[in-house]
Structures are given as structure tokens and as C-alpha cells.
C-alpha positions, 0 to 999 in steps of 0.5 A: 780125103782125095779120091781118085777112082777109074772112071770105069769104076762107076759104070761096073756092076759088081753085086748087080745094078742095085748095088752099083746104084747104092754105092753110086749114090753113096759117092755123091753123097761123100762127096757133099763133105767139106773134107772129101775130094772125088775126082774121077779119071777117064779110061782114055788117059794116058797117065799111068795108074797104080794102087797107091795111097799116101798118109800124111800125118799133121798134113803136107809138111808132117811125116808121111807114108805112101802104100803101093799094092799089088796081088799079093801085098801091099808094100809100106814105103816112109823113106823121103824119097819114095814118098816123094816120087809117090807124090810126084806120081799121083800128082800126075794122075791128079792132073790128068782127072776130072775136076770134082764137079765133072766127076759129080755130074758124071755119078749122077748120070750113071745113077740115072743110067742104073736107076 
């Protein structure tokens, strides 16, 4: 699994600090699974963001889909093309996030701040 979430995100209080520093420390500890990528993107990057997911079945090489959302649905995409662009697309918002272990630190920083 490759998350990469606004760094915003992290510092936002929705349900109240409590629960901010529940699902914070509920982060760090996904994030300790050999199958888990958490990487967060700074605020200030350029890079375009959107809502998309990519399902990739039997790997990079297997079929896969990408999912696009908006507010008033979610758009289902399995052409090769569109899958494509979408990697493309999330590869750069990939390489403008921070490594794994700069988005760890910064979790726990934020759990201190909310503790």
C-alpha cells in the first residue's frame, strides 16, 4: 500500500485534538508494516493534487484500474490509457513528497504537538 496524504492533513482536528492524535499514532503504527508506504506532501508544492487511486491486480505488470473523485462521484477508469496518464500523474505527486521516514518524523512531531 502507497499513501500519500497533504501534509495538512496531519495537523487538521476533525472529531477534536483527541481524536487527531488517535489516528496520528494510528499512522506511525501502519506505517511500521513491510507492506505500507506513508509519505506526505508538503502544502507548499507545486505539484497538482487530486483524489486518485490506482488497483493494480497480480502487480505493475497485472491488469489495473485507476479511480478519479470528485463531490459528486467517483469515475472508475481501466482503459490503458487512462491508467497510464494516471500513473504519470501520481508519479509526480510521488516525487514532489517527502521520503517515508521525513513523513514519520513529521507524524510524531504532530503527536507531541496534539499530546
Amino acid at each position: 500500500v502507497d499513501v500519500i496524504l497533504q501534509d495538512s492533513v496531519l495537523g487538521t482536528p476533525f472529531g477534536g485534538v483527541k481524536v487527531l492524535n488517535a489516528q496520528l499514532r494510528y499512522l506511525r503504527e501502519l506505517s511500521e508494516l513491510p507492506n505500507v508506504l506513508l509519505r506526505s506532501i508538503p502544502a507548499t508544492s507545486p505539484v497538482t493534487r487530486m483524489p486518485l487511486d490506482i488497483y493494480e491486480f497480480g502487480g505493475p505488470d497485472g491488469p489495473a484500474v485507476a479511480s478519479s473523485e470528485s463531490i459528486f462521484s467517483t469515475v472508475v477508469h481501466d482503459g490503458p490509457l487512462e491508467v497510464r496518464q494516471a500513473r504519470r500523474a501520481l508519479e509526480r505527486v510521488r516525487s514532489a513528497a517527502l521520503p517515508p521516514e521525513e513523513t514519520i518524523r513529521l507524524i510524531e512531531q504532530r503527536i507531541r504537538e496534539t499530546h
